[in-house]
N, C-alpha and C positions, 0 to 999 in steps of 0.2 A: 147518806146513801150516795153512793155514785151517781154524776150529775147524768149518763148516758143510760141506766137502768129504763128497763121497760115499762111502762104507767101501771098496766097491771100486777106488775109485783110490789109496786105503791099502795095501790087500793085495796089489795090484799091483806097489807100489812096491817095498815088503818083500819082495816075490817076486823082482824082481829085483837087488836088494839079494843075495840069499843066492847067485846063481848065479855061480860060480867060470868065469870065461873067460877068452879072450886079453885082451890091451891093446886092441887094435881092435873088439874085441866089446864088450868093455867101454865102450869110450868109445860108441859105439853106445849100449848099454842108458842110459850116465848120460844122454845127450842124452832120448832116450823116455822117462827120468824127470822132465830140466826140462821137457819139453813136456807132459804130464800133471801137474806141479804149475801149469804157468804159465794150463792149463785152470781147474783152481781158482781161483786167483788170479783169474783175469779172471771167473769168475762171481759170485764173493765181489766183487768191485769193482762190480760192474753191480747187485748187490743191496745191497750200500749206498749206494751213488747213488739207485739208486731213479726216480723218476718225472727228478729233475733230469739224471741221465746221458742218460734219451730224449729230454729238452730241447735236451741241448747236439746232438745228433746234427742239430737244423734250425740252419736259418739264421736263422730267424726275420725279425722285421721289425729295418728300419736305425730309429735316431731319430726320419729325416724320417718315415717310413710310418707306426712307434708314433704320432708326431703328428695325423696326419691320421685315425690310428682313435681316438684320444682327441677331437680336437676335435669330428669326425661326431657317438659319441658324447653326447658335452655339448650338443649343437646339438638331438640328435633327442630328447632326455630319456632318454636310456636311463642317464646317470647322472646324478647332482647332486652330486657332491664327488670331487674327485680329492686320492689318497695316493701318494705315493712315500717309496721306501725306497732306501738306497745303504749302502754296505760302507764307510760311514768314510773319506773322503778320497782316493778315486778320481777321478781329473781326469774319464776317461773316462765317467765315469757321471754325475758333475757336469756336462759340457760335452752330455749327451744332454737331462739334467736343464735347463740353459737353453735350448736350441732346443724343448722340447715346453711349456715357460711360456711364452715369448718368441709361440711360436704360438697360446696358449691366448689370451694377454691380447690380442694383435690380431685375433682370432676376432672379436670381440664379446660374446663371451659372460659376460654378467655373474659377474664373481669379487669377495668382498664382503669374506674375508681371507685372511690367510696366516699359517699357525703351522709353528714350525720348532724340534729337538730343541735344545735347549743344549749348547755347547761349552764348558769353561773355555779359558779361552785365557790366556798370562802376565801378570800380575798379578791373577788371579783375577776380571777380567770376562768374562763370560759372554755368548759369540756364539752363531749358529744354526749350526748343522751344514750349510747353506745360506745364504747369502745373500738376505735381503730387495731388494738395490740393484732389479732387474727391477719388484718389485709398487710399494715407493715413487717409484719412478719414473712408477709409473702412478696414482698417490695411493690405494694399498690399504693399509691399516693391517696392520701384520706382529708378531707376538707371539712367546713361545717356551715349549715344552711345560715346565713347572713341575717335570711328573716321566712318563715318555714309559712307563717299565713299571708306570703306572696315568693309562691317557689322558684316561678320562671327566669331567672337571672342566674338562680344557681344553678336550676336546673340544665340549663344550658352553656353556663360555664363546667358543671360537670360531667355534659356529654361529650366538649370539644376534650374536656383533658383526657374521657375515656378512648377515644379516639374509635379504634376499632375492635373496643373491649366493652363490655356489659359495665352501667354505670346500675350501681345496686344506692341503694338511701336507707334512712332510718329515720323515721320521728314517729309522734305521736299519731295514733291514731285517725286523730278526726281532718287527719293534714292527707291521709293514703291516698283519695278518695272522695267523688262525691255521695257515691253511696254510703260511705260511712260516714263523712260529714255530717249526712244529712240526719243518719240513724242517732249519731253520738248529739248534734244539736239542738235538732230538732224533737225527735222521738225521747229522748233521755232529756230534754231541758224547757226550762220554758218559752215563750214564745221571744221575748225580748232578751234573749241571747243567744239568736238564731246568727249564722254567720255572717249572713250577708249584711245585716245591720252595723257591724263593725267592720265586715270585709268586705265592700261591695266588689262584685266583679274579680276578684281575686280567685285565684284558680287553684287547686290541691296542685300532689305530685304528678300522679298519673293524669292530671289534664294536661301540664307544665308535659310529661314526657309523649301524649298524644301530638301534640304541638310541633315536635320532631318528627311527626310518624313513628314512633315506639310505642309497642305493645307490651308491657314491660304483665310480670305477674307480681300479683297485690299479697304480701299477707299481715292482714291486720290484726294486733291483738287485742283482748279487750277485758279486763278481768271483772268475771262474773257479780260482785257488791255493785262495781260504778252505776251497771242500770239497775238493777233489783235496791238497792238504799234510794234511788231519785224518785221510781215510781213510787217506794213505799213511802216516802216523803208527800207524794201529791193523791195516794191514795187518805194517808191521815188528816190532810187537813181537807179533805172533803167529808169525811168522814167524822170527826170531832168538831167541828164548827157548828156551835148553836145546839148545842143537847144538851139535855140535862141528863142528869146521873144514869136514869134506866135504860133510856136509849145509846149512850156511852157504852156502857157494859155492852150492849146488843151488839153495838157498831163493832167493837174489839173484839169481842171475840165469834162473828163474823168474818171480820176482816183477816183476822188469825186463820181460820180456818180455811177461805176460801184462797190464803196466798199460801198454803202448804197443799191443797189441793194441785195447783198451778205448778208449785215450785219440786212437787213430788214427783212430775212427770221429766224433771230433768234427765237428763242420761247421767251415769256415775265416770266421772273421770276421776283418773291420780293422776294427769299431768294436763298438757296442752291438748287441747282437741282441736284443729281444724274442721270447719265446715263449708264446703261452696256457696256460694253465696246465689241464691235463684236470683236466674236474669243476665248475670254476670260471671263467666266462669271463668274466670282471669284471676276474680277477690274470693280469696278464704278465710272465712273471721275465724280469728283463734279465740276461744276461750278459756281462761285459765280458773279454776274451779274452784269458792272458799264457800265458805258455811250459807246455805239456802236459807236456813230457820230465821225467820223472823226475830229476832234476838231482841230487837227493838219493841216490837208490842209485846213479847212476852214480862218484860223487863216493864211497860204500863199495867200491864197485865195485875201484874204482883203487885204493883203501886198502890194501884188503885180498888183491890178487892176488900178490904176492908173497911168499919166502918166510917173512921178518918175521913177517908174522901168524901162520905153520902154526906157525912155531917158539914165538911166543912162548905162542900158543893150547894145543899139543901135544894130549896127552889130555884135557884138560878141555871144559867145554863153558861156552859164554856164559853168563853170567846176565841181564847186562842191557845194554842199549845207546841213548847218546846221540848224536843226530846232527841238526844245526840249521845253517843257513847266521847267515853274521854279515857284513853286508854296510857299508861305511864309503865318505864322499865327500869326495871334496876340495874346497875353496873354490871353482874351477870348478864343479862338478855333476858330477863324473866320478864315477862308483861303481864300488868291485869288490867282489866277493862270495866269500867263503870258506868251505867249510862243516868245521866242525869237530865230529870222528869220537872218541869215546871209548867203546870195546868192556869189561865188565867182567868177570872169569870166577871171580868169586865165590871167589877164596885169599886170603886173612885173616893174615899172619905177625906175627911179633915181631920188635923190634929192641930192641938194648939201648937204645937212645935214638930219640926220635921229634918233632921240630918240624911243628906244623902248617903246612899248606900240600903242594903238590906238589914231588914231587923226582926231577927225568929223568935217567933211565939211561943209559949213555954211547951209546946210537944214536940219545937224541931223540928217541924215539918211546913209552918206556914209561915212565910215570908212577905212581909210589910213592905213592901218598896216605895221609897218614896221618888216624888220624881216633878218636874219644873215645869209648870204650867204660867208664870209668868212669863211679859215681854222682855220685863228688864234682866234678864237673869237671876233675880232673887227665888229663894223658898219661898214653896208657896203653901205648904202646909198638907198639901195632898198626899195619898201613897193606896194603892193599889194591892189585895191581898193576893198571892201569889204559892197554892198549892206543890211545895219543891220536897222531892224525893230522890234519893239516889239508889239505886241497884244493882250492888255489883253480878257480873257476869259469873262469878263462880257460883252464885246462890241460885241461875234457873235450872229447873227441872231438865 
């Protein structure tokens, strides 16, 4: 159960937990128990979202419209430098990203250069995370940030080259901004990889362009999986740690239910949506829009509804639990994706003999791990029984 849940929907549960009645009453009371966990769930979801879940909820503007409120804008002086930010090789966000240049540089509006984060790319030269082709093509000299989580060096070597033109940037998101910094570090991760612990005092773009006195307008992108996969991440393992079988089941499909309650209330895009960002109306998060469905619990879902897992689980209770999709394409571009389910219930045995690596049981499905519990490096005889399952994505409902 979510560690933020109200006491009373605790007590509640436990309540009826204790009461002894038919099968049909029964299954009655457990349903009133996933619908009172799945309340949880969905407010715990809506509070780690935070401001970005009331984002997704609009529609926001399309590309063409972000453009036309940028170019305005840049026309009216309401800004003098524009920043954008993308989620790392997103076509969607890239292909928003060249229709709002593409408009900017036929505006008229004098743009004087273009700086973009570095890529390595194989052989160890070093691209933009964006594409210059658009500005050289327009004869604007284009650069790349040296080092993007400390901008002020470039940034300011890219204001003097822009001279008395709009110096536009490009990187990653959580670099626009400290509102987005702090949404993409903080809110989407956990606490010990918060920025400041690795960046102390190091400043995003638009501080680095405040710094100038530039008001430059922000648009950051962010594609929809990055935070709905993190929290679903930190909703499970609150969620599966330390249950046994009945409460498992409860947990999931709970938790199913109350992240499609949440994730139902999105808006429907087919492309980029811009939203203004409250508080700040310089920053418009882009959201680029993939599959809401919980694909991942459904995919335990099926794993685990059989009796394999009650039997193999028994009395014990989970300890910890891995589950990640792994997704492979063929020379075509055909992709399938598989997520593969490894439940652990924390039993420890001996065996007179033990080789590293995994060793499956005769149904395929239970995995012996053995693993080093000595100081010297040797086998130590031990291996840990490890419930593994795979489900491909073509077989959910």
């Amino acid at each position: 159960m979510a560690q933020n849940s109200a006491s009373g929907d605790s007590g509640f549960i436990q309540g009826l937990s204790a009461v002894s009645v038919s099968p049909g009453v029964a299954r009655a009371a457990r349903r009133m128990k996933v619908n009172v966990k799945a309340e949880a769930y969905a407010a715990e979801l809506r509070k780690l979202l935070g401001w970005y879940g009331r984002a997704d909820a609009e529609t926001g503007l399309d590309a063409a419209a972000m453009s036309r409120v940028a170019v305005q804008g840049l026309k009216k002086g309401t800004y003098d430098g524009v920043i954008f930010g993308e989620s790392h090789g997103n076509k969607t966000e890239q292909a928003a990203a060249r229709l709002i240049i593409g408009d900017i540089l036929a505006s008229g509006v004098k743009v004087g250069d273009f700086m973009s984060e570095a890529t390595q790319v194989q052989g160890g030269k070093p691209e933009g995370l964006y594409s210059a082709a658009q500005f050289a093509q327009a004869g604007i000299p284009a650069g790349l940030f040296a080092n993007q989580f400390n901008p002020e060096p470039d940034v300011a070597r890219g204001l003097k080259a822009a001279g008395a033109g709009l110096l536009v940037t490009y990187t990653g998101a959580a670099h626009t901004c400290p509102m987005m910094r702090d949404l993409i570090y903080q809110t989407f991760k956990e606490s010990d990889l918060h920025w400041e612990k690795y960046f102390p005092g190091r400043p995003t773009v638009a501080q680095s362009f405040a710094r100038h006195h530039k008001h430059p307008i922000i648009m950051a992108m962010v594609e929809e999986s990055d935070p709905l996969d993190w929290i679903q991440y930190l909703l499970r393992q609150d969620a599966f740690k330390d249950v046994g079988v009945a409460e498992f089941r409860e947990n999931l499909q709970a938790l199913e239910k109350g992240w499609n309650e949440v994730t139902g209330g999105f808006a429907a895009r087919q492309g980029e949506g811009f939203i203004q960002a409250p508080g700040q109306p310089n920053l418009y998060l882009g959201i680029a829009p993939t599959d809401r469905r919980p694909l991942a619990l459904e995919a335990l879902d099926r794993a685990t509804a059989g009796p394999a897992f009650a039997a193999w689980l028994g009395s014990q209770k989970i300890q910890n639990l891995s589950l990640g999709p792994q997704t492979t394409c063929d020379a075509a571009g055909s992709c399938s994706t598989t997520y593969q389910i490894y439940i652990y219930n924390g039993t420890n045995q001996s065996l007179p003999a033990c080789a590293y690596g995994p060793v499956k049981d005769k149904d395929g499905g239970v995995i012996k791990q053995c693993f080093d519990t000595s100081s010297s490096g040797g086998i130590s005889g031990q291996y840990e029984d490890i419930f593994a399952r795979a489900v491909p994505a073509s077989v959910l409902p």
